[in-house]
Structures are given as C-alpha cells and as structure tokens.
C-alpha positions as CSV (number, residue, x, y, z in Angstrom):
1,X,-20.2,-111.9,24.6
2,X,-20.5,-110.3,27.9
3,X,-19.6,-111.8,31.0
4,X,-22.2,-112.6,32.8
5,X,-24.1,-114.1,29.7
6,X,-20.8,-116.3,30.0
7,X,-21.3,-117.2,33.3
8,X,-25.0,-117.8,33.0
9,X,-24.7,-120.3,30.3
10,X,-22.0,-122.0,31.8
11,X,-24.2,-122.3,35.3
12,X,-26.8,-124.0,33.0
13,X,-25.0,-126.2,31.6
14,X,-23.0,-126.8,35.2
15,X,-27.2,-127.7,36.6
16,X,-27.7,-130.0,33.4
17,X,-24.4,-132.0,33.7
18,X,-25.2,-132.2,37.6
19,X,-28.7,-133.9,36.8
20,X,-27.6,-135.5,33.7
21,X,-30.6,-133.6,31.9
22,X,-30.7,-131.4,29.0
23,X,-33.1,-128.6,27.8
24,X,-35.3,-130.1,25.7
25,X,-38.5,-129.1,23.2
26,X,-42.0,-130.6,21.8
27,X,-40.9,-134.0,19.6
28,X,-42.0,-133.1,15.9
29,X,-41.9,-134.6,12.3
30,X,-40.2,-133.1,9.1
31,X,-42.5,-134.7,6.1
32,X,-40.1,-136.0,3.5
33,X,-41.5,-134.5,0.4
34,X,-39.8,-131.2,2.0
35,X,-36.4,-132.3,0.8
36,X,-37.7,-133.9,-2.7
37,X,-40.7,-131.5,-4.0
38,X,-39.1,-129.5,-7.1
39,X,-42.1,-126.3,-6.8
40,X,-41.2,-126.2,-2.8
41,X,-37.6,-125.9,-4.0
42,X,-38.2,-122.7,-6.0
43,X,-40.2,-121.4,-3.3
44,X,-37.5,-121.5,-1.0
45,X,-35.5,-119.7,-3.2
46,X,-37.9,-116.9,-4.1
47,X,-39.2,-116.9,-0.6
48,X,-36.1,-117.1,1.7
49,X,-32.5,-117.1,0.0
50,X,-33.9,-113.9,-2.4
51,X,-35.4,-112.1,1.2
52,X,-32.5,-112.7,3.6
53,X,-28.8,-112.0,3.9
54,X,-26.3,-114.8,3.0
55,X,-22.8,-114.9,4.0
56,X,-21.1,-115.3,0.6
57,X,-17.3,-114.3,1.2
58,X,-14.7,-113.3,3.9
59,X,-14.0,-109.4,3.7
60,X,-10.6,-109.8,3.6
61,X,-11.4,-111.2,0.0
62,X,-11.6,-107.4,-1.1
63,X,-8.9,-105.9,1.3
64,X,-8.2,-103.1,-1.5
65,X,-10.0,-100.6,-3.6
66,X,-10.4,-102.7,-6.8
67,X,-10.6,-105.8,-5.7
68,X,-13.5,-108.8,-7.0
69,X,-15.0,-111.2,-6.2
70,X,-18.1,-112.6,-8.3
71,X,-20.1,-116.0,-6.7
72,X,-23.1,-117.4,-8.4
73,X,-26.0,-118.0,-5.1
74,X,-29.2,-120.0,-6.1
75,X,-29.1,-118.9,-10.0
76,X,-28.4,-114.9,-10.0
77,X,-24.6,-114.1,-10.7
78,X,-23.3,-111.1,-8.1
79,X,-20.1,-109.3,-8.1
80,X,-18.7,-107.5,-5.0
81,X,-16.1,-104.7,-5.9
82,X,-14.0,-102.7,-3.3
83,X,-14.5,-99.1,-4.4
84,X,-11.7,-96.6,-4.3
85,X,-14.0,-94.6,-1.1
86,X,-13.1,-98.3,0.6
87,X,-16.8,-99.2,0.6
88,X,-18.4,-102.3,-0.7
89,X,-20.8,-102.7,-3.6
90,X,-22.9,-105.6,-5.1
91,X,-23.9,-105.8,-8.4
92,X,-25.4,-108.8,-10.4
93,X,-22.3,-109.7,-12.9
94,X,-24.2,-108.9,-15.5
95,X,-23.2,-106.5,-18.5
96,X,-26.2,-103.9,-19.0
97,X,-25.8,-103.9,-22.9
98,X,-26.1,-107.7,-23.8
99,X,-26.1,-109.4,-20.3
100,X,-22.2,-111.2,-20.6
101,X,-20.8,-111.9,-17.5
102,X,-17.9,-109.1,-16.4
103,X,-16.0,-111.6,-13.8
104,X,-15.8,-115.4,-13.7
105,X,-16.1,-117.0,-10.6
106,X,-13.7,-116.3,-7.8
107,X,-11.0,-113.3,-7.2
108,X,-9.4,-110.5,-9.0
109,X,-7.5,-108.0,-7.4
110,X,-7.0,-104.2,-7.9
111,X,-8.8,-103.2,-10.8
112,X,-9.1,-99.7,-12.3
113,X,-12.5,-100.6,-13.9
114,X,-14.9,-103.3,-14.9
115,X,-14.9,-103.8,-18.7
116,X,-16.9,-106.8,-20.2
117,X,-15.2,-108.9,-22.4
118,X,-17.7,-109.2,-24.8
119,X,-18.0,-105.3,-26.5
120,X,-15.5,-103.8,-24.2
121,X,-18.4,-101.7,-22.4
122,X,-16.6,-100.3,-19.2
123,X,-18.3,-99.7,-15.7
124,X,-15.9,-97.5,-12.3
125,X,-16.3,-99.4,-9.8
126,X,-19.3,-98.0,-8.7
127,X,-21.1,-99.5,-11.2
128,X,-21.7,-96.3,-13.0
129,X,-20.9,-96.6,-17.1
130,X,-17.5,-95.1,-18.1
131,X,-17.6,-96.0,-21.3
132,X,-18.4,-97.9,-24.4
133,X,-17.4,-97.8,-28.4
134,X,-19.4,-96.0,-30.5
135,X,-21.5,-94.9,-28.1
136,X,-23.3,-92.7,-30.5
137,X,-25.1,-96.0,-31.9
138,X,-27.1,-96.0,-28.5
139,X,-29.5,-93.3,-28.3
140,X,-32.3,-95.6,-26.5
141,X,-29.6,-96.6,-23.9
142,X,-28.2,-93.4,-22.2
143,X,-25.3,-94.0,-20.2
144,X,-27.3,-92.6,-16.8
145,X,-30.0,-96.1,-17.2
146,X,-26.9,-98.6,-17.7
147,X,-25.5,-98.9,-14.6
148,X,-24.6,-102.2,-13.1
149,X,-27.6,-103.4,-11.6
150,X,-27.4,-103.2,-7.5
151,X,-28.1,-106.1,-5.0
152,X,-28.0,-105.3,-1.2
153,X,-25.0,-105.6,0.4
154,X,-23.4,-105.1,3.7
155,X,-20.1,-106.1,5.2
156,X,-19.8,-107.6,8.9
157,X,-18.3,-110.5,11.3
158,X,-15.4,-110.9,9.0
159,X,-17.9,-111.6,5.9
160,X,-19.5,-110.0,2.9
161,X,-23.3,-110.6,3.4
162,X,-25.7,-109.7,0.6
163,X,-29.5,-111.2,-0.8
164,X,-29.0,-112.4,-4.0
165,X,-31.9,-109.7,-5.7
166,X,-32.0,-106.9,-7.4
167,X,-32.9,-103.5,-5.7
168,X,-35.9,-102.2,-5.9
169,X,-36.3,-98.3,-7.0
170,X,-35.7,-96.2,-4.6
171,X,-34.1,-98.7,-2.4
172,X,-31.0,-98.8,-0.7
173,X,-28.6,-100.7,-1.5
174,X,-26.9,-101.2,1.9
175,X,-27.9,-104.1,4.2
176,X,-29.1,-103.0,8.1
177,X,-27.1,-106.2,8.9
178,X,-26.6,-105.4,12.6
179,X,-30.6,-104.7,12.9
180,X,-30.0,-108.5,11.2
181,X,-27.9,-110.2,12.8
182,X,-29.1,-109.2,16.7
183,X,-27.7,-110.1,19.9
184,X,-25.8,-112.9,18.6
185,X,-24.4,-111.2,16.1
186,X,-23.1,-108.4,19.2
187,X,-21.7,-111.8,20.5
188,X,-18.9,-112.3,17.6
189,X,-18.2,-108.8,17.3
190,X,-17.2,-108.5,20.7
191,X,-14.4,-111.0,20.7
192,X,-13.4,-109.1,17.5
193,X,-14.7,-111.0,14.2
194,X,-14.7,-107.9,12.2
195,X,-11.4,-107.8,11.9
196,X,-10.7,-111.7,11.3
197,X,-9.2,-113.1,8.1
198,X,-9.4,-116.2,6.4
199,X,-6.8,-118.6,7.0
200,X,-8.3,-121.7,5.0
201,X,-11.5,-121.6,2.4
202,X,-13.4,-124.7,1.0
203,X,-16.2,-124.6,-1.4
204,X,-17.7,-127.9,-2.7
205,X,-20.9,-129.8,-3.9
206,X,-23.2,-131.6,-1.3
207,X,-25.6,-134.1,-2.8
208,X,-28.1,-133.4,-0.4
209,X,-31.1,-130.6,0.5
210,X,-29.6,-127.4,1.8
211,X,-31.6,-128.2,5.4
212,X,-30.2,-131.6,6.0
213,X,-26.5,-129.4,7.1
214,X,-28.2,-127.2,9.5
215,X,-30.8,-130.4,11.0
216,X,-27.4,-132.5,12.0
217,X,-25.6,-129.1,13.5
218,X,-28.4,-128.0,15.4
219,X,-28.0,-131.2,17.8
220,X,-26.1,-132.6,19.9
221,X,-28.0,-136.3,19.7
222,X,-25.6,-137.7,17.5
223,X,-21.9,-136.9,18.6
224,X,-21.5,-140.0,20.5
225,X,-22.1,-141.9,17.4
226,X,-21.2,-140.2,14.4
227,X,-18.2,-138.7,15.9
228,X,-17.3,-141.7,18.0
229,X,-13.7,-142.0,16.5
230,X,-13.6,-138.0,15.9
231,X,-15.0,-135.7,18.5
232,X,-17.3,-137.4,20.9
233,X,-14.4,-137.7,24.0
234,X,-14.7,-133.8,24.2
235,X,-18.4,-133.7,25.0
236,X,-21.2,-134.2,27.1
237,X,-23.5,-137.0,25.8
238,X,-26.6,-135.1,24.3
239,X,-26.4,-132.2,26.3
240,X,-28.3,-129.1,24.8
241,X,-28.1,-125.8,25.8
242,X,-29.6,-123.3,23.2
243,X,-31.1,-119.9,22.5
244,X,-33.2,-118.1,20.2
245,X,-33.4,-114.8,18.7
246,X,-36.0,-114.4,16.2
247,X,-34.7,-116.9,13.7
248,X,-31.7,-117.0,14.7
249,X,-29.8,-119.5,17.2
250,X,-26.9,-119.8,19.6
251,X,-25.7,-123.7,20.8
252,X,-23.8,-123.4,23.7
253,X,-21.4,-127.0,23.4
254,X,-20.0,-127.5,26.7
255,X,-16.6,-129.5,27.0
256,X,-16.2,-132.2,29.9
257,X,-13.2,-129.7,31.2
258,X,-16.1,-127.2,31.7
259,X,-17.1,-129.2,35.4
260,X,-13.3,-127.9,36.5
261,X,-14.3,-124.4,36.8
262,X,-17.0,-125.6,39.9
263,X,-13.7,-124.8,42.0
264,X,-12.9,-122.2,40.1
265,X,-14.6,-118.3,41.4
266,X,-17.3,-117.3,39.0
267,X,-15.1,-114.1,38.2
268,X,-12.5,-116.5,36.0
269,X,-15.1,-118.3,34.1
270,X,-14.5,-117.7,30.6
271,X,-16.7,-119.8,27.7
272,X,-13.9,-119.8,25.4
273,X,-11.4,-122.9,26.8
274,X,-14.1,-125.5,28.0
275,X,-16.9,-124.8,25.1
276,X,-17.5,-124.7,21.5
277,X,-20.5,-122.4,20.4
278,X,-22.8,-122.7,17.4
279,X,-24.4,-119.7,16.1
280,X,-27.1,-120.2,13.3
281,X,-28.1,-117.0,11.4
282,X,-31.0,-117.5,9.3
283,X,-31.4,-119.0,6.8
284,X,-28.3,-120.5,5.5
285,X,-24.7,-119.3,7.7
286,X,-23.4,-121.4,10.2
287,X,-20.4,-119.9,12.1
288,X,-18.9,-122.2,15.2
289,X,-16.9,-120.5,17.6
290,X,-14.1,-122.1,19.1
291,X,-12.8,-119.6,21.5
292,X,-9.6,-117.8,19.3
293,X,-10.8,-118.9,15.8
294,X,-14.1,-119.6,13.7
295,X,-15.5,-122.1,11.5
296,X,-18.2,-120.9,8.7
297,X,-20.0,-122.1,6.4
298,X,-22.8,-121.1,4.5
299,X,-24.9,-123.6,2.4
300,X,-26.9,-122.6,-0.8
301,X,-29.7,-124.8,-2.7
302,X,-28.9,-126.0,-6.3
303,X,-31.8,-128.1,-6.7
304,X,-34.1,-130.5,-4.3
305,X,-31.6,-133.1,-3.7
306,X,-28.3,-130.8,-4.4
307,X,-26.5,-127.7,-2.8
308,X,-23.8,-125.9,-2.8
309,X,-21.2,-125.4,0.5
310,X,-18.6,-122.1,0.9
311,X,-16.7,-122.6,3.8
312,X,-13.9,-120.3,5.8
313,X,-11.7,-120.5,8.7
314,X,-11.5,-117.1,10.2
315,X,-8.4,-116.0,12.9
316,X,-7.5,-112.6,14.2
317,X,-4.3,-112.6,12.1
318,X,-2.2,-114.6,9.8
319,X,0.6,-116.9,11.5
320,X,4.2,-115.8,11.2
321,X,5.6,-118.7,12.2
322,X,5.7,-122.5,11.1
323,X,4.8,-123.1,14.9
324,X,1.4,-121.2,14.1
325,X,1.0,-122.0,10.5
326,X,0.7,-125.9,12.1
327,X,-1.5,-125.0,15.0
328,X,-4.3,-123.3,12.6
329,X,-4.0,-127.0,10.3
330,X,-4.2,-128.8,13.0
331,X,-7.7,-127.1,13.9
332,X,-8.8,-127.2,10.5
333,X,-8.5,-130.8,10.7
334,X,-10.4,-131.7,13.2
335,X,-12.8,-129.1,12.6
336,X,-13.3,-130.8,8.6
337,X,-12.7,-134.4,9.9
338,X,-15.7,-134.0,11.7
339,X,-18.0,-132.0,9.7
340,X,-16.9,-134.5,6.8
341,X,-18.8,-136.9,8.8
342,X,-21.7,-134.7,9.3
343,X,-22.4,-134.0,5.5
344,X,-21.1,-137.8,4.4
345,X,-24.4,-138.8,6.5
346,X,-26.6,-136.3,5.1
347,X,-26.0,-138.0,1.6
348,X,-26.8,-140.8,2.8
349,X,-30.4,-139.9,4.0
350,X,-30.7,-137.9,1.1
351,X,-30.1,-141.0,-1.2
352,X,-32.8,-142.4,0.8
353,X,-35.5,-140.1,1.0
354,X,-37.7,-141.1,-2.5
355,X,-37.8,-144.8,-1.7
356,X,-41.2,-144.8,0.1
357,X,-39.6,-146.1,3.4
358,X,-41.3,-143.3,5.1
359,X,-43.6,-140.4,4.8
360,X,-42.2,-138.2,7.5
361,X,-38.4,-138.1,9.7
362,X,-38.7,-137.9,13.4
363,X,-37.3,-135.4,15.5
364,X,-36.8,-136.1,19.3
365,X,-37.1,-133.4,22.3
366,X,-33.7,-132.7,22.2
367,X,-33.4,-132.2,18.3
368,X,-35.9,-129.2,19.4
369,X,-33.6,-126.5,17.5
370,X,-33.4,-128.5,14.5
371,X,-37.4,-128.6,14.8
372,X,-37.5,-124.7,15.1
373,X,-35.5,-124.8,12.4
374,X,-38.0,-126.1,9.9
375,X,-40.6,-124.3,11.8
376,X,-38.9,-121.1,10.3
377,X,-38.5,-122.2,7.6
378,X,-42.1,-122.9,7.0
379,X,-43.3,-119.2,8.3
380,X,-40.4,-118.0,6.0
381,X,-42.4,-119.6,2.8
382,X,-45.8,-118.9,4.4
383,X,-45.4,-115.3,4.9
C-alpha cells in the first residue's frame, strides 16, 4: 500500500475516533430463504463460484516442477501441477478415457508424469497424453483430443487462484488475475505477498451457508460482544472504515494504539503496528492483514445449509528458530481463537434460519459492507 493511502485512512479513522462516529450505509434486510432455498444454491454455484476466481491453495504448495495438488470446489475435481517450464496448470482430475480420478485430495510432490490408476493411461504434466496400453484399440480417441481437460488458472498473492470450469475453445487458460484482483490486490503485493509461504493450513466443515463467514467479517458491530474475552480490548467499539472496488473490499481495523501517532509527524505513520486490515475479494477469499503476516481463508458452498473452509497463514519466510517458530503460534492462536468464535455463531443462526422466527435478518448502517455484500451477490446471480 502506498503511503499516503496509509496516511489517509489512518486520518479517517483519527476524525471518526475524535467524534466517536463511524462511516456508515443505507440499513437493509437479507430475506432468509437466501441461506435455505436448494435451486438458489445451485445458482450460486453456476452463476458465481463457476464465473469468478477462488483462492484454492498457497503457491508454495507446488514449489517444484512436478508437484500436485488436487482440491474438489463446489462439485468439479481440479488438479494443479507445476510443470517442468515452472508454470502452473489446472486441469479437472479427471482421466480422459473413463473419467477416474488421477490424484486424491491433497499433495504429491515431484512427479515425472500423471498416470491414472485405473488403465494406467499417462498424461506430462502439461496435460498432453504420453501414453496408454494398447493404444491401437482406440482409433475414435486419438491421442491429440485426450488431453486433460483445462480450467483457468493463475497464480498470485502467495495463492493458486482458479474458477472451477472447464475452458471454453479457443480460450485461454491463464487467469488476468491482476485485471481481477485491482487496487487491493496492488495493496498485498506491495508489502510482498507473492513471495509468502504457508506457515499453518486448516481446512474444515462449516454447518452453515457460505455468506454467513463473509456477513460477520465484513463488520465491526460485533467485536465488543463476541470477542469480549478474545479480541475486543484491541479495538475501537464499532468503528468502520471501508472501501470498495468493484466487488471487492478493504476494512481498515484501527487499534486503540493507532490515537498515539496524533503526536507522531505524518511522515512515520505506518498502518501496519496500530491496524488490522480486511480485504474481501469476491466472491469467496478473505485475506486479513496483520502487518508482517496474513490470515486467509476462502469458503466454498457444499449445499444450502453446509460449506466447506480452506484456510492458510502466510509469512515472508519460515522461522529458524524456536524463538520464531513460537511467535508465528502464538498469532495463529489468537488469529483462530477468534475466528472460532465468528463461525461457532454462524451455526448457530444457521440452525435457526428454517424455524419461521423470521422472514428476513436485519442489517444496521454500519453492517453496510456486509449489505453490499449481498447486493453483489444478487447482481452476480442476476446478470
């Protein structure tokens, strides 16, 4: 992030904590049938998670040429493979002769080929076909139609980011992802997020709608109560101060230490030790940036009422030292003991959603980005 964005956001946040205000948007209502309604979720899945880029995996997952990693995303299995040219390609981890899978979920490192366990057909890692026995028997299959089937793919801020979707003809196969990701996206790659690694990943089940994560961390409304006991000391009381790029957004989370730098010249201001920052990149990938370190996650829908979380910890480098090594956990804990809290409550309204209580949930003026949220979200599945 440039300077003097820094010092322009904390000089509106400096105004707001002076008055005790808070930027604020037009209350709105979220009608409840859009967490419940079974056809809605299947349009969101055609219509948003099958159009837009997803952050499915740190980079450093495939460091070398060979390298896997496969990752099932709203029903359509893809494979990422390091190629020996260093560049990344997607494929849906499908074989093209009877459709086995070639990788089961998770990592595999430095592979010569792909070779599907099922007739032993065997792809490069370009996804061309090498080979296959008795490949005289396949006339109506030439080897030049059976390559691995493409999805788009791109590689940036530290993550592999792809829509889970086969390419068209005639498409590429290589994600604009800068075009994507915009100004916020500049943001993270200016304190260096290409290059981060993961130092801690978490994938797990969430019995809840895939919007119910992003609604509770696109406000500040509730930190003085759900985090009471975790992280509510830290921050101002409901103070918002937000940002929008297309359908993207950036939370600026101001610390109390942040009213130390009034006596501080504006030249020293720096965001990173007095703020936390959310960004929000459409539609699903959440990245928090906490000044030397990130927090990700990205959350995909399984069905109404259930999705699926993948989570990383990103840091310029891995510790060499137990002194490190304990500062990273350390962050990790609070970072998960209060997000823990975050998606423990969004079960809970989940579980309450089909009783009939209500038709509609309210959002207040300053739960205005989780508002535009949905807002997108309904212009996604409209257009």
């Amino acid at each position: 992030m440039q300077h003097e964005e820094q010092i322009a956001l904390i000089r509106r946040a400096l105004t707001l904590i002076e008055t005790g205000g808070s930027e604020r948007g037009e209350p709105t209502l979220s009608p409840v049938a859009r967490y419940l309604d079974p056809e809605r979720h299947e349009q969101e899945v055609e219509r948003i998670f099958r159009r837009h880029p997803l952050a499915l995996c740190p980079s450093a997952s495939l460091a070398n040429a060979g390298d896997s990693f496969a990752i099932d995303v709203t029903g359509m299995p893809l494979l990422f493979v390091r190629g020996q040219d260093g560049e990344l390609n997607g494929f849906v981890n499908a074989c093209r002769h009877r459709g086995a899978r070639l990788k089961q979920p998770g990592a595999s490192p430095g592979q010569r080929a792909l070779i599907c366990p099922y007739h032993s057909w065997t792809y490069g890692l370009d996804g061309a076909l090498r080979g296959r026995p008795s490949a005289e028997d396949f006339p109506h299959a030439p080897a030049s139609q059976c390559s691995l089937a493409r999805v788009p793919v791109a590689e940036a801020l530290g993550f592999v980011w792809a829509v889970p979707r086969v390419v068209a003809d005639g498409e590429s196969a290589k994600l604009d992802i800068d075009t994507w990701l915009g100004r916020f996206g500049a943001d993270l790659r200016s304190w260096g997020y290409d290059g981060w690694v993961p130092f801690h990943q978490r994938a797990f089940d969430n019995a809840a709608n895939w919007k119910i994560p992003f609604e509770a961390n696109l406000e500040t409304y509730h930190f003085q109560y759900a985090h009471r006991d975790s992280i509510a000391a830290l921050f101002h009381d409901n103070l918002l101060v937000a940002d929008h790029e297309r359908q993207h957004q950036r939370l600026f989370l101001p610390k109390r230490s942040i009213e130390g730098l009034r006596d501080v010249p504006e030249h020293e201001w720096r965001v990173g030790p007095h703020s936390n920052i959310i960004y929000y990149f459409f539609p699903a990938t959440f990245s928090l940036h906490e000044g030397d370190h990130a927090n990700a996650f990205t959350v995909l829908p399984e069905s109404p009422g259930r999705s699926r979380v993948i989570a990383s910890t990103l840091i310029p480098e891995l510790p060499k030292t137990e002194k490190s090594e304990n500062y990273w956990r350390r962050n990790i804990d609070s970072f998960w003991g209060a997000l823990d809290e975050d998606f423990a409550l969004g079960v809970s309204v989940q579980s309450t959603l089909a009783s009939g209580a209500q038709k509609s949930l309210y959002f207040g003026a300053t739960e205005c980005c989780s508002a535009r949220f949905h807002a997108d979200v309904e212009a996604a599945l409209a257009a």
